[in-house]
PDB file of N, CA, C and O in Angstrom:
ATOM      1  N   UNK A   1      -1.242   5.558   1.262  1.00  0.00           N
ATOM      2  CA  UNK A   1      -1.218   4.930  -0.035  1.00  0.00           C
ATOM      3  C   UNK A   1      -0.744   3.488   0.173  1.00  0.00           C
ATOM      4  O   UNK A   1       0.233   3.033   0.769  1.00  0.00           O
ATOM      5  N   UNK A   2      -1.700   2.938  -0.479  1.00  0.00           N
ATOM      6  CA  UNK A   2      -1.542   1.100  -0.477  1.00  0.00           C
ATOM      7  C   UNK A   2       0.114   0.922  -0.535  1.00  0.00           C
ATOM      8  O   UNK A   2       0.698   1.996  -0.681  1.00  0.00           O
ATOM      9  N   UNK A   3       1.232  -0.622  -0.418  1.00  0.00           N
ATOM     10  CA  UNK A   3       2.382  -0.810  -0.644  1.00  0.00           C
ATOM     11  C   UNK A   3       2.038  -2.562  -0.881  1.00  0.00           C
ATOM     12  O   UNK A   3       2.559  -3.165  -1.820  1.00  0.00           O
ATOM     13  N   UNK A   4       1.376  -3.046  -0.186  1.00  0.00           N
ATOM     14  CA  UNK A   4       1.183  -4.556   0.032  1.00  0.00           C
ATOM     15  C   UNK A   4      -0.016  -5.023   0.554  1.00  0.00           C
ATOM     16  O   UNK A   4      -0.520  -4.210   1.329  1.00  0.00           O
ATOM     17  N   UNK A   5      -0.587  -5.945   0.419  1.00  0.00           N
ATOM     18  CA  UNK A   5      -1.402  -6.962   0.955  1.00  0.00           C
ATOM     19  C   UNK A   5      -0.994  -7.794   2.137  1.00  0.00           C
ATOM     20  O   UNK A   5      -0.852  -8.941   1.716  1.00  0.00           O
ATOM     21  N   UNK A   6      -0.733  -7.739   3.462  1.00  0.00           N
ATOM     22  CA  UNK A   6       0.084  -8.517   4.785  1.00  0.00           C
ATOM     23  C   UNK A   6      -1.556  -9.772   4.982  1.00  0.00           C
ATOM     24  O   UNK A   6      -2.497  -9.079   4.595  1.00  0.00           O
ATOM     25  N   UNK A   7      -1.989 -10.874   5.306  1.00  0.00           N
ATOM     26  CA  UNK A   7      -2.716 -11.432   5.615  1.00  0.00           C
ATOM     27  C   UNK A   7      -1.962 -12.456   6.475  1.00  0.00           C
ATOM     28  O   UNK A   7      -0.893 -12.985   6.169  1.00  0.00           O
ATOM     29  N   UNK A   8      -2.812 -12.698   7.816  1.00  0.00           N
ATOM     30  CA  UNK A   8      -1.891 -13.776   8.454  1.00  0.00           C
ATOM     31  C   UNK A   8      -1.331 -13.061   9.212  1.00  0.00           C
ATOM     32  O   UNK A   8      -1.476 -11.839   9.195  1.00  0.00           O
ATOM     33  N   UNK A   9      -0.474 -13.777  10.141  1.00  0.00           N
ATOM     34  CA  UNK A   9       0.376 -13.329  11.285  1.00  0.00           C
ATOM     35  C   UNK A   9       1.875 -14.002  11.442  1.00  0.00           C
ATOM     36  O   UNK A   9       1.927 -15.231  11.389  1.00  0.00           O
ATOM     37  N   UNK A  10       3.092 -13.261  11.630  1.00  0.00           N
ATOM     38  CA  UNK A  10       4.193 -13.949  11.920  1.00  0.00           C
ATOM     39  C   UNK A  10       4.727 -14.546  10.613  1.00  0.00           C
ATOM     40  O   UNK A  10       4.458 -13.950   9.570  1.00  0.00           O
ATOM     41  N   UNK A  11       5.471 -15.686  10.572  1.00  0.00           N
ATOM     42  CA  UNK A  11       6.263 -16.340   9.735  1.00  0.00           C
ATOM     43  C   UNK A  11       5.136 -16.760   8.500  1.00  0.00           C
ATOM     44  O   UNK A  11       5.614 -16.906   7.375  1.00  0.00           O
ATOM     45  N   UNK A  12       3.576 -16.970   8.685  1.00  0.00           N
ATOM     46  CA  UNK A  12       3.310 -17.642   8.068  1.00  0.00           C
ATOM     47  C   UNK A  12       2.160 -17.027   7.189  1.00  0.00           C
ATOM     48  O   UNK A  12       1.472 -17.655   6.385  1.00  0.00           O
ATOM     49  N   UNK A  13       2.057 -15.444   7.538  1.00  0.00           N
ATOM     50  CA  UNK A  13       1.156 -14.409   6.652  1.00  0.00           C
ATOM     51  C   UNK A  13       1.607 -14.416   5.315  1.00  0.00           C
ATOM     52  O   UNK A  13       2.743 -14.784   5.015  1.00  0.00           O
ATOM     53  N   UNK A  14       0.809 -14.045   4.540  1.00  0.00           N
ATOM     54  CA  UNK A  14       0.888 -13.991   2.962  1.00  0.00           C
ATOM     55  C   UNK A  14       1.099 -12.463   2.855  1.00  0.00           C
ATOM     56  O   UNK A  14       0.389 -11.618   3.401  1.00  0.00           O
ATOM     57  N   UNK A  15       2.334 -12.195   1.960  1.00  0.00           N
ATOM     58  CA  UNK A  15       2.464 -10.864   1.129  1.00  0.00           C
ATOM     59  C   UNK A  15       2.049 -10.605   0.000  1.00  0.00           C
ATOM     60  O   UNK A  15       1.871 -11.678  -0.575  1.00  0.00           O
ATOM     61  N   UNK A  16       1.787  -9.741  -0.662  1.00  0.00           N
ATOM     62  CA  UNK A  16       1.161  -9.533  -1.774  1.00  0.00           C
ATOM     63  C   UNK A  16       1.508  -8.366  -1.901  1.00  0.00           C
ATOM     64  O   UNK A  16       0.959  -7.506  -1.212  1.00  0.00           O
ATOM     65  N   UNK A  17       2.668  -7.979  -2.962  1.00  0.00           N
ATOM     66  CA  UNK A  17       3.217  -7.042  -2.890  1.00  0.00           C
ATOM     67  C   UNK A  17       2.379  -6.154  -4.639  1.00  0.00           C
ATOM     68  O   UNK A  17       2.315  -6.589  -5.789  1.00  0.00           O
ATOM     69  N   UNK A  18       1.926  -4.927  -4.066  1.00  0.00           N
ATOM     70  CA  UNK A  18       1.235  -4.230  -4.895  1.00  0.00           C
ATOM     71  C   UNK A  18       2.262  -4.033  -6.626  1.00  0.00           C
ATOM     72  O   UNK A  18       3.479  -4.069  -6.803  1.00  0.00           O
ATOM     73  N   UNK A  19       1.485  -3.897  -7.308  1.00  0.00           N
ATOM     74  CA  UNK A  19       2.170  -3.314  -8.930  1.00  0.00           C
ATOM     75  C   UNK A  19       3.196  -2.348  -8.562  1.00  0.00           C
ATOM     76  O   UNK A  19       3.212  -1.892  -7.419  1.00  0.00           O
ATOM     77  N   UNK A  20       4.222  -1.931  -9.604  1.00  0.00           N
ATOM     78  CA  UNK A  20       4.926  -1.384  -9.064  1.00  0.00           C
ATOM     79  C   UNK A  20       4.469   0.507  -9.420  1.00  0.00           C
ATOM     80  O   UNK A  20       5.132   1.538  -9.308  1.00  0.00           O
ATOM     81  N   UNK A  21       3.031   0.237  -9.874  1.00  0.00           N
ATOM     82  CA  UNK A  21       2.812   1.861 -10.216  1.00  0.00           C
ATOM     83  C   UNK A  21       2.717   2.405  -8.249  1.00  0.00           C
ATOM     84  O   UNK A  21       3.138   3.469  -7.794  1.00  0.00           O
ATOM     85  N   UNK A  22       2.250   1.621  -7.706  1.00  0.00           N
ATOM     86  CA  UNK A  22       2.001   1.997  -5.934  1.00  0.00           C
ATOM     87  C   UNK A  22       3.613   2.471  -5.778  1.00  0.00           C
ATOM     88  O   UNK A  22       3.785   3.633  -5.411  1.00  0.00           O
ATOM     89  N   UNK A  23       4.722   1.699  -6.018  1.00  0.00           N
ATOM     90  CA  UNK A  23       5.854   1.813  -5.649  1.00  0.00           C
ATOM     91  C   UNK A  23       6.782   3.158  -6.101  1.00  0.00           C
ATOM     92  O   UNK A  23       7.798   3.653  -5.613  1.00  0.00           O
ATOM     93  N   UNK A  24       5.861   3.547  -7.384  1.00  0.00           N
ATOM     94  CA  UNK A  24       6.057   4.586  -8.020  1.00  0.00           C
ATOM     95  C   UNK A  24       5.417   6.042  -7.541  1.00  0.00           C
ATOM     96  O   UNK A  24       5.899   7.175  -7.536  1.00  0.00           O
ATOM     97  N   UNK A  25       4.523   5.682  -7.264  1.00  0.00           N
ATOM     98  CA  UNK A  25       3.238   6.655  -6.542  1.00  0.00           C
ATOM     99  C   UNK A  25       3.579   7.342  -5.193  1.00  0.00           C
ATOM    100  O   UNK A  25       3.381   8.484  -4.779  1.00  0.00           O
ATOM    101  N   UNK A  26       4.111   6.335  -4.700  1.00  0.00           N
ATOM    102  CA  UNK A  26       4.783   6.316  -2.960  1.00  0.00           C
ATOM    103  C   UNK A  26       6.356   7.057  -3.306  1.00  0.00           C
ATOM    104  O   UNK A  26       6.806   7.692  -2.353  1.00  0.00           O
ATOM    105  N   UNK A  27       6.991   7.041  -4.233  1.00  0.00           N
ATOM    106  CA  UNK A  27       8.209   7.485  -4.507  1.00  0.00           C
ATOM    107  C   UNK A  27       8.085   8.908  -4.513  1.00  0.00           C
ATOM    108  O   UNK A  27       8.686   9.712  -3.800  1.00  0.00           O
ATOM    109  N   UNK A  28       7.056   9.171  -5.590  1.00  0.00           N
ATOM    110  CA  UNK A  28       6.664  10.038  -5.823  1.00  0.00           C
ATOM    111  C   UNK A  28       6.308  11.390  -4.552  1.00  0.00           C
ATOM    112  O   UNK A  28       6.585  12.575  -4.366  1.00  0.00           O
ATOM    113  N   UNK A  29       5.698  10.524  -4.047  1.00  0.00           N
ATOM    114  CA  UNK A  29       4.987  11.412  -2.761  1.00  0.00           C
ATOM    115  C   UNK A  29       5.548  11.729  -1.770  1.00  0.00           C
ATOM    116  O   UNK A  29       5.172  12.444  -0.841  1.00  0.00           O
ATOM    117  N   UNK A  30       6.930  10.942  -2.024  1.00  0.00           N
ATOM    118  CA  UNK A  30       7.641  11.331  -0.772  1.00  0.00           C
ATOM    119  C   UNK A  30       8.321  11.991  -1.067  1.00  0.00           C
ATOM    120  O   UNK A  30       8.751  12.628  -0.105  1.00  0.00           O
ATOM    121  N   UNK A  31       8.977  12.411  -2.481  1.00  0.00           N
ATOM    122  CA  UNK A  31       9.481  13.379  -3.077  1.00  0.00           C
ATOM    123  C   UNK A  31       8.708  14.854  -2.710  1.00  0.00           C
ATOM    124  O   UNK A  31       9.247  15.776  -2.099  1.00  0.00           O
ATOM    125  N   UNK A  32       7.550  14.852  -3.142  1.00  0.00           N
ATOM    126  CA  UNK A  32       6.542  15.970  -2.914  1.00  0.00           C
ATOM    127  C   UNK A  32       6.538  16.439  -1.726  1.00  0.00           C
ATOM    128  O   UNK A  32       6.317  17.645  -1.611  1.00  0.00           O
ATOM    129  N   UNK A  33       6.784  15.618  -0.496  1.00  0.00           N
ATOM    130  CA  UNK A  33       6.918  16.213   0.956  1.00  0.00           C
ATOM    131  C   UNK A  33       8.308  16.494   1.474  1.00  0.00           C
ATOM    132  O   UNK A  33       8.557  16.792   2.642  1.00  0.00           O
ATOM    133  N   UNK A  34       9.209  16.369   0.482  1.00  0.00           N
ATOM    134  CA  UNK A  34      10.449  16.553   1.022  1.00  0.00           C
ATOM    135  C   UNK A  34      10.676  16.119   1.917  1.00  0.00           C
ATOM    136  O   UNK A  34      11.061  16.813   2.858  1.00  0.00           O
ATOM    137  N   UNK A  35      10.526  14.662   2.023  1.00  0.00           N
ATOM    138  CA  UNK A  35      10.971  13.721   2.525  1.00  0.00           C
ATOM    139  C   UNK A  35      12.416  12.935   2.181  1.00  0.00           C
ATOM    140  O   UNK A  35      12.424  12.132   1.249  1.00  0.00           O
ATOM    141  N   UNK A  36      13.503  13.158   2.869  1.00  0.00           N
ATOM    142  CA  UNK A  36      14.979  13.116   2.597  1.00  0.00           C
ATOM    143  C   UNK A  36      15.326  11.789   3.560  1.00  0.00           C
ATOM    144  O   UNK A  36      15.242  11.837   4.787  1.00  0.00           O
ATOM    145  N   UNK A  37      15.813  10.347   2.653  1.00  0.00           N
ATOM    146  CA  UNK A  37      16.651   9.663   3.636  1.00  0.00           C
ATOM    147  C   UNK A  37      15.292   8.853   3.896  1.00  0.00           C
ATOM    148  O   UNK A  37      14.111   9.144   3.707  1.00  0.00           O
ATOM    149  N   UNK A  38      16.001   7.604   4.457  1.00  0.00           N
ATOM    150  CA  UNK A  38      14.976   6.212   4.809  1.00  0.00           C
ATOM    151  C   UNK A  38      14.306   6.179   5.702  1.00  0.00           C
ATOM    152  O   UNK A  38      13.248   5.551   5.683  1.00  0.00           O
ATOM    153  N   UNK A  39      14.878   7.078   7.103  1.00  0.00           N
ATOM    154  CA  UNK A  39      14.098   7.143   8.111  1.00  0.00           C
ATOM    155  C   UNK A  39      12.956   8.281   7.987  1.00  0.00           C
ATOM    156  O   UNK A  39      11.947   8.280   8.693  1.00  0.00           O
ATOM    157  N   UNK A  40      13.246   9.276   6.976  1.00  0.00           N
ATOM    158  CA  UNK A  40      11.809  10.642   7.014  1.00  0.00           C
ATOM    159  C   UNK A  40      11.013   9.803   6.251  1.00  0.00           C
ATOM    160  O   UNK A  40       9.854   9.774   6.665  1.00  0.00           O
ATOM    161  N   UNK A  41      11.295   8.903   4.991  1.00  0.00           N
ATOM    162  CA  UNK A  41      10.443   7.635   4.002  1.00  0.00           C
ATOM    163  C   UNK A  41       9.236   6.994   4.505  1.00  0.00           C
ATOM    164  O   UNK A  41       8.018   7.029   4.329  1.00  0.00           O
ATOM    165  N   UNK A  42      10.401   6.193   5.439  1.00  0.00           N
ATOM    166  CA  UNK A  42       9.563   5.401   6.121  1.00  0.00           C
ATOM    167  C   UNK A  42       8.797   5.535   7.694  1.00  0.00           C
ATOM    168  O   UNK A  42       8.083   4.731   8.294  1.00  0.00           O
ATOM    169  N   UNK A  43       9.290   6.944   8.076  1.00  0.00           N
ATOM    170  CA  UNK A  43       8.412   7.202   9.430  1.00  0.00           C
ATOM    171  C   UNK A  43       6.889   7.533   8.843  1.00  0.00           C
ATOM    172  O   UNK A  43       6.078   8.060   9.604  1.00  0.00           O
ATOM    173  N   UNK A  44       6.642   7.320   7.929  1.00  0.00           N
ATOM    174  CA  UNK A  44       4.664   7.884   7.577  1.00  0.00           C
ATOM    175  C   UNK A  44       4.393   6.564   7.117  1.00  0.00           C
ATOM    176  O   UNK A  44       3.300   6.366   6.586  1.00  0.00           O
ATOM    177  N   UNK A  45       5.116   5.732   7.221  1.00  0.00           N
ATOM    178  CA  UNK A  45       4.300   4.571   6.839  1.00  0.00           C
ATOM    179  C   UNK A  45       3.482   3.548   7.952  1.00  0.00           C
ATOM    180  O   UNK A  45       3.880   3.122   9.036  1.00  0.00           O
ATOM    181  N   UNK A  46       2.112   3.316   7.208  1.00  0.00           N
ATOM    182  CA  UNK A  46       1.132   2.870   8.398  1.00  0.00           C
ATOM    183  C   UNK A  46       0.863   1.054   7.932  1.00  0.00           C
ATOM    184  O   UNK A  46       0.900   0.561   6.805  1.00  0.00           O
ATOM    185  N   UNK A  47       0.586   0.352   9.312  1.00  0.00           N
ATOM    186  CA  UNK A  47      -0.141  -0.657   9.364  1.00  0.00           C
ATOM    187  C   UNK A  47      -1.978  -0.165   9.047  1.00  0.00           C
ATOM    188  O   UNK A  47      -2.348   0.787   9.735  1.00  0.00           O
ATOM    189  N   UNK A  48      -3.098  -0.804   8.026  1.00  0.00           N
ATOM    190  CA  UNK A  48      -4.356  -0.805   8.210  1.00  0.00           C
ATOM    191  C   UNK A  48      -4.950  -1.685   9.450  1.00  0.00           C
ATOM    192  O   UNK A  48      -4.320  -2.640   9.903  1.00  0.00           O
ATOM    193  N   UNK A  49      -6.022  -1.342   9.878  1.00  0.00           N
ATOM    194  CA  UNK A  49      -6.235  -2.037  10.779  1.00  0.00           C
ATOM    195  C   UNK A  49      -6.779  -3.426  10.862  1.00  0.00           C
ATOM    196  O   UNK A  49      -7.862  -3.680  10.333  1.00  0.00           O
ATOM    197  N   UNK A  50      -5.853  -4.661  11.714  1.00  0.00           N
ATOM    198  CA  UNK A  50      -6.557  -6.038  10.990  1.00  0.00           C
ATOM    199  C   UNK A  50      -8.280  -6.075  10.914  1.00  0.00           C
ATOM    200  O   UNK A  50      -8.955  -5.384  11.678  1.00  0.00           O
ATOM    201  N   UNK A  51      -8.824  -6.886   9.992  1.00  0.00           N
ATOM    202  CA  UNK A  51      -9.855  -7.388   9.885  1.00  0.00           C
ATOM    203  C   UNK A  51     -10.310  -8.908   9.910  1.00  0.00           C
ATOM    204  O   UNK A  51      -9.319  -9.623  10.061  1.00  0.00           O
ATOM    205  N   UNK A  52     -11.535  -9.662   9.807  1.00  0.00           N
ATOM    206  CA  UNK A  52     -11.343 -10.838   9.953  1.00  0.00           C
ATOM    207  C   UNK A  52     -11.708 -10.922   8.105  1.00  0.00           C
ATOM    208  O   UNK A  52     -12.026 -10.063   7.282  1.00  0.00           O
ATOM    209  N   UNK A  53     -11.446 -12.549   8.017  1.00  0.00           N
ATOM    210  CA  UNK A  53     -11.143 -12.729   6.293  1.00  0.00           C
ATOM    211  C   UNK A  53     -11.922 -13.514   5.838  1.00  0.00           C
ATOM    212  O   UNK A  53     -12.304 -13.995   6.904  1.00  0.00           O
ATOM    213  N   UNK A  54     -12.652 -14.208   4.846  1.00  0.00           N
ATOM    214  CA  UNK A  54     -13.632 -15.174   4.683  1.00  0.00           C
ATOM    215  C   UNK A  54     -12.052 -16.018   4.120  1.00  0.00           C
ATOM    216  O   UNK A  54     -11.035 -15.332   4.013  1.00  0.00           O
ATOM    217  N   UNK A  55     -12.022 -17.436   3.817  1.00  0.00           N
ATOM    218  CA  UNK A  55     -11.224 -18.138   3.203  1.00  0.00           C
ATOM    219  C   UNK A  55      -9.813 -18.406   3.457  1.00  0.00           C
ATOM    220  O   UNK A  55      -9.398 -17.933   4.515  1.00  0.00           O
ATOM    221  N   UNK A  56      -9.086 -18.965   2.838  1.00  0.00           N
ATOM    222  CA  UNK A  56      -7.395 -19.160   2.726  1.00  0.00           C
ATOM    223  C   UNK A  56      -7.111 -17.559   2.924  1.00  0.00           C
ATOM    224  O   UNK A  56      -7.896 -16.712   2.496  1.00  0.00           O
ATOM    225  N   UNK A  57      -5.796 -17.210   3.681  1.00  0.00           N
ATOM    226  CA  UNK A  57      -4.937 -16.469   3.775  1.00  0.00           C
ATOM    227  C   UNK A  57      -4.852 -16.003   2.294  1.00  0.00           C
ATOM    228  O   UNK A  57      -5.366 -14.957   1.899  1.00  0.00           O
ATOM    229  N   UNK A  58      -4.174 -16.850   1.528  1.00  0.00           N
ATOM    230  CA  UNK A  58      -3.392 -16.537   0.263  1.00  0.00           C
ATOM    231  C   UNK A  58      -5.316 -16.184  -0.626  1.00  0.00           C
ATOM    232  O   UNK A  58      -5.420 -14.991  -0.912  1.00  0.00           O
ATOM    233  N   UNK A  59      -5.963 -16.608  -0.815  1.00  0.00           N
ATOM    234  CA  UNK A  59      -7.096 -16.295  -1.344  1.00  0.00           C
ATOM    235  C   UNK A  59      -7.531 -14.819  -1.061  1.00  0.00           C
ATOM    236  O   UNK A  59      -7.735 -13.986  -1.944  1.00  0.00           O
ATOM    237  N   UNK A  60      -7.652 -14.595   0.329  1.00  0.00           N
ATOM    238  CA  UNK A  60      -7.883 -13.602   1.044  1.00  0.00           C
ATOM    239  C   UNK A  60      -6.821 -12.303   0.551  1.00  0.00           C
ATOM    240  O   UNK A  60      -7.294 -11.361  -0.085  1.00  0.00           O
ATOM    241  N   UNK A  61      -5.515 -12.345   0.867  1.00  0.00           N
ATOM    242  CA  UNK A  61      -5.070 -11.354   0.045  1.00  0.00           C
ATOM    243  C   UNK A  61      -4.413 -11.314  -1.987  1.00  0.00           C
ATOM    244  O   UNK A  61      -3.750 -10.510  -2.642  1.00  0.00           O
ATOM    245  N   UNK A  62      -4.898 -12.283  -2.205  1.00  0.00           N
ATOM    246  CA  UNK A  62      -5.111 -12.253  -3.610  1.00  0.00           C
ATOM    247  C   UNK A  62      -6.388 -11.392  -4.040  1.00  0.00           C
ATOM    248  O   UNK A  62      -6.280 -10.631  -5.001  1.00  0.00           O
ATOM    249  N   UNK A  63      -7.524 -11.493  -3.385  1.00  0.00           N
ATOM    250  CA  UNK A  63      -8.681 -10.907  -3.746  1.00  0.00           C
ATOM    251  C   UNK A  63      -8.601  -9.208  -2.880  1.00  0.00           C
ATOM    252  O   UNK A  63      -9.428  -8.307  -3.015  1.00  0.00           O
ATOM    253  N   UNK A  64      -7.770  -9.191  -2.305  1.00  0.00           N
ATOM    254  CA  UNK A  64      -7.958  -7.539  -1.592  1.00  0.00           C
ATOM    255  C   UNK A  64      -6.491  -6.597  -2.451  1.00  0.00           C
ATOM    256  O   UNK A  64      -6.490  -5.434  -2.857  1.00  0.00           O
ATOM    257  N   UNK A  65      -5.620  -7.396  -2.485  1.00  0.00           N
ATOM    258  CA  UNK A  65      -4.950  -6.917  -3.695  1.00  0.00           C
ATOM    259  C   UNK A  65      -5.194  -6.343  -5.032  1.00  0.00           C
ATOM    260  O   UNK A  65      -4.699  -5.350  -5.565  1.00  0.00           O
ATOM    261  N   UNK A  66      -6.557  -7.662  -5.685  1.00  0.00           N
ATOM    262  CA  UNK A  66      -6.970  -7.133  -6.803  1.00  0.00           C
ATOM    263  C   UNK A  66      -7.677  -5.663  -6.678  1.00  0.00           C
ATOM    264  O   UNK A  66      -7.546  -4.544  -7.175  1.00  0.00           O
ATOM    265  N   UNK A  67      -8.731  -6.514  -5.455  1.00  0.00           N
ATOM    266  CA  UNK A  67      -9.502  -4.904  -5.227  1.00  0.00           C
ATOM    267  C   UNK A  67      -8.886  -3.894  -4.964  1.00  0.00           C
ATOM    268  O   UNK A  67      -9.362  -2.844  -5.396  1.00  0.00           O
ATOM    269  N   UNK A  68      -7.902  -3.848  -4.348  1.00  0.00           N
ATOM    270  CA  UNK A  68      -7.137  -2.358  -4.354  1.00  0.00           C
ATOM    271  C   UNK A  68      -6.458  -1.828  -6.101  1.00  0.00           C
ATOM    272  O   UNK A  68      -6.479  -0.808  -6.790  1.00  0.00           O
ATOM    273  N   UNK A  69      -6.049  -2.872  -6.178  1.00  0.00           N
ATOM    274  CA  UNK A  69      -5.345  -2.851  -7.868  1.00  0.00           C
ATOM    275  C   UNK A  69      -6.703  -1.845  -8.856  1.00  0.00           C
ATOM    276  O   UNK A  69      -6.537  -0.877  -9.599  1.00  0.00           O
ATOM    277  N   UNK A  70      -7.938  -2.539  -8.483  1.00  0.00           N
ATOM    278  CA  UNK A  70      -9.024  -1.871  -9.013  1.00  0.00           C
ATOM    279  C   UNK A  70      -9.358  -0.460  -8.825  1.00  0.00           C
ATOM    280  O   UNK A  70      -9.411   0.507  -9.585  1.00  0.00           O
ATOM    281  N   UNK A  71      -9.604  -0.672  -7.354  1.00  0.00           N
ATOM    282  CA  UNK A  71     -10.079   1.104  -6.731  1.00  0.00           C
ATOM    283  C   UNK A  71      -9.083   2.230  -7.147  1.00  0.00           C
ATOM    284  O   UNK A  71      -9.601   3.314  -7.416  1.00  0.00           O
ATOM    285  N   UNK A  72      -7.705   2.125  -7.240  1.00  0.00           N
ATOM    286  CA  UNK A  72      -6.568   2.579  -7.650  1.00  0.00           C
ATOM    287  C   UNK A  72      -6.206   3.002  -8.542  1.00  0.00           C
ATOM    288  O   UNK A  72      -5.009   2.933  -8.821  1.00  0.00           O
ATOM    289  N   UNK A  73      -7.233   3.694  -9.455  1.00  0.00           N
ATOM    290  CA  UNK A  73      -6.821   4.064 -10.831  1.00  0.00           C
ATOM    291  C   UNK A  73      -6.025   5.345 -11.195  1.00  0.00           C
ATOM    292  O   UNK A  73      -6.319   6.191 -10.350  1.00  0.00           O
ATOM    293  N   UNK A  74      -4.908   5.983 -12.333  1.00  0.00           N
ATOM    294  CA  UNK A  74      -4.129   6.807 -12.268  1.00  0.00           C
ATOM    295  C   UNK A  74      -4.795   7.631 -11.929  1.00  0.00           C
ATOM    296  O   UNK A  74      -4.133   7.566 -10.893  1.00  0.00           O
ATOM    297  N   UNK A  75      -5.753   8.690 -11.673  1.00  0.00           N
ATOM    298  CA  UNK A  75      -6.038   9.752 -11.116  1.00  0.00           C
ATOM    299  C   UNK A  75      -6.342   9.836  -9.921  1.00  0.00           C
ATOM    300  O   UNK A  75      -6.341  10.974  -9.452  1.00  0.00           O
ATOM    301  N   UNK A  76      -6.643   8.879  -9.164  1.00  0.00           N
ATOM    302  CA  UNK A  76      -6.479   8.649  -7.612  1.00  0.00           C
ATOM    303  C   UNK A  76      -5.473   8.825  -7.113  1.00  0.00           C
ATOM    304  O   UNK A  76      -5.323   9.487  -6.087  1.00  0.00           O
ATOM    305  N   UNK A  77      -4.341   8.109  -7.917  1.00  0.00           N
ATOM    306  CA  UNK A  77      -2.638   8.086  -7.120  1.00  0.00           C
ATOM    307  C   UNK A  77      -2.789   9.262  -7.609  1.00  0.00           C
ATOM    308  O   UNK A  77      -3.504   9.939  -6.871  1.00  0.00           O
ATOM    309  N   UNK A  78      -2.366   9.917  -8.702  1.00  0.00           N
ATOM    310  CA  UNK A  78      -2.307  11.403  -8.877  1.00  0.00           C
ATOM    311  C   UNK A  78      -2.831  12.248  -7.846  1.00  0.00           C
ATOM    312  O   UNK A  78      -2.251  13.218  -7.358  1.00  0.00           O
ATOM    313  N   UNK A  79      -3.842  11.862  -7.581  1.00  0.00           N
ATOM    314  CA  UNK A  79      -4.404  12.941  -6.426  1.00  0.00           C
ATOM    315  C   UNK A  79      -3.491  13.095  -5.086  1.00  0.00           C
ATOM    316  O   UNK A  79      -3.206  14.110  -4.450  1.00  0.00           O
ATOM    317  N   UNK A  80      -3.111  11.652  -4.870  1.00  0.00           N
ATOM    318  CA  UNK A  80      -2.665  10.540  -3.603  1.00  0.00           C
ATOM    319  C   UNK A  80      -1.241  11.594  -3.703  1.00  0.00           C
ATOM    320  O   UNK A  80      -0.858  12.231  -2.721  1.00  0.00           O
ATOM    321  N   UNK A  81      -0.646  11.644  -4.858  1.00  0.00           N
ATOM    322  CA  UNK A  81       0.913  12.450  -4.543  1.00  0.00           C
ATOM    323  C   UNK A  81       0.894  13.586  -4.786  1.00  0.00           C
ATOM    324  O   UNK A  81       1.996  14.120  -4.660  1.00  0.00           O
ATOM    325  N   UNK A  82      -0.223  14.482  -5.216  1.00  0.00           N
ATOM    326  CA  UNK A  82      -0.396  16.035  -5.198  1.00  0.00           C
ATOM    327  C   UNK A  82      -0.384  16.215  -3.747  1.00  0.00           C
ATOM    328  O   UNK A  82       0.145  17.216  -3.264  1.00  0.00           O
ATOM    329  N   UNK A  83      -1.014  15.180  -2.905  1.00  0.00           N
ATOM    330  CA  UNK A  83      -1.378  15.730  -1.469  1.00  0.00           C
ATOM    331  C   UNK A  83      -0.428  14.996  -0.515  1.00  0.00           C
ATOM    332  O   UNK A  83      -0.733  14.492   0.566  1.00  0.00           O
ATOM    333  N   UNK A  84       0.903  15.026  -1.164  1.00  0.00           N
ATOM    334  CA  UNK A  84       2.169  14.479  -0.163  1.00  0.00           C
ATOM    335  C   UNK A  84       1.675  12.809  -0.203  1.00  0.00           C
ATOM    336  O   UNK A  84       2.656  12.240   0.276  1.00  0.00           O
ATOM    337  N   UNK A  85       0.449  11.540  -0.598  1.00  0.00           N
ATOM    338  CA  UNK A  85       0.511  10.770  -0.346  1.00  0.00           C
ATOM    339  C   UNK A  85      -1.009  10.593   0.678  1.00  0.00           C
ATOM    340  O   UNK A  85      -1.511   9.482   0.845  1.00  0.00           O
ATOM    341  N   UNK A  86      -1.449  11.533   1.134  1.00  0.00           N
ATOM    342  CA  UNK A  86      -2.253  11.574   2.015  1.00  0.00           C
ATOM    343  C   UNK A  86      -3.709  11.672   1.094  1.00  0.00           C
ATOM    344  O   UNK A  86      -3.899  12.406   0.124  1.00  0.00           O
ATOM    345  N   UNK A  87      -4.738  10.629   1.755  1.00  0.00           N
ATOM    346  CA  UNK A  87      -6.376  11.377   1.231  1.00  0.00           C
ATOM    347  C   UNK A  87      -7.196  12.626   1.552  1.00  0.00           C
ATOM    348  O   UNK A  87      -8.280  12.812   0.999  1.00  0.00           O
TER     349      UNK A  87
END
């Protein structure tokens, strides 16, 4: 499940930190797996794999943000934390 938009590398990548329904969604799901404590939280959390970008950094994850913001509608995450978070 989405958390952020990372574009760029090092000091000078752009964040784009998702709505906070993702933040909610992800809470959620880790609840559902009985997941206890920061380190069981955050050991399932993944890097996507880089890609190359047309444009500005900051353009680049402004527009993959939205699109995720889009694809992401409540019955997806719903699905997303029935199944621990996983597709």
């Amino acid at each position: 499940m989405p958390a952020q938009v990372i574009v760029g590398r090092g000091r000078r990548s752009v964040k784009i930190q998702l709505s906070e329904r993702f933040e909610q969604a992800i809470d959620r799901a880790a609840m559902a797996s009985g997941a206890a404590g920061t380190d069981a939280y955050l050991a399932e959390w993944r890097k996507a794999p880089s890609v190359e970008v047309e444009g500005s950094d900051e353009e680049a994850a402004q527009a993959k943000a939205a699109e995720i913001e889009a694809e992401y509608d409540r019955d997806r995450l719903k699905a997303l934390i029935s199944n621990n978070g996983w597709a």
